[in-house]
C-alpha positions, 0 to 999 in steps of 0.5 A: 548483495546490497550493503544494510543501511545505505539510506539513513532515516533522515534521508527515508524521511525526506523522500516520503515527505517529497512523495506527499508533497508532490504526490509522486513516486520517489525512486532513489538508487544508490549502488545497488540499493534502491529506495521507493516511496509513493504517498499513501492512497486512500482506500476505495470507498464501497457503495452500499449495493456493492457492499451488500453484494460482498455480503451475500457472496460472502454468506453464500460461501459460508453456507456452501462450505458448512461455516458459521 
């Protein structure tokens, strides 16, 4: 069982802001205790067919199933 706390936040801080910089994972061991931080990615954005087409799935399934 790995021990609690083997990274401060500083450190945690540290490696995320070096994860954005560099737009890299960051894997970090230490002992048993593994810390990794990837920078955030952005959500994929919908096109509007593609969301209508969720639309219509969606309405579908609520009709088949009897939910308004």
């Amino acid at each position: 069982m790995s021990k609690a706390g083997a990274f401060t936040k500083t450190e945690m801080k540290h490696f995320a802001d070096v994860a954005i910089a560099k737009n890299a994972t960051v894997e970090v061991r230490r002992g048993e205790t593994v810390f990794r931080v990837s920078p955030a990615q952005k959500a994929a954005q919908l096109d509007e067919d593609e969301e209508s087409d969720i639309d219509r799935e969606i309405a579908a399934f609520k009709v088949k199933h009897g939910i308004s």
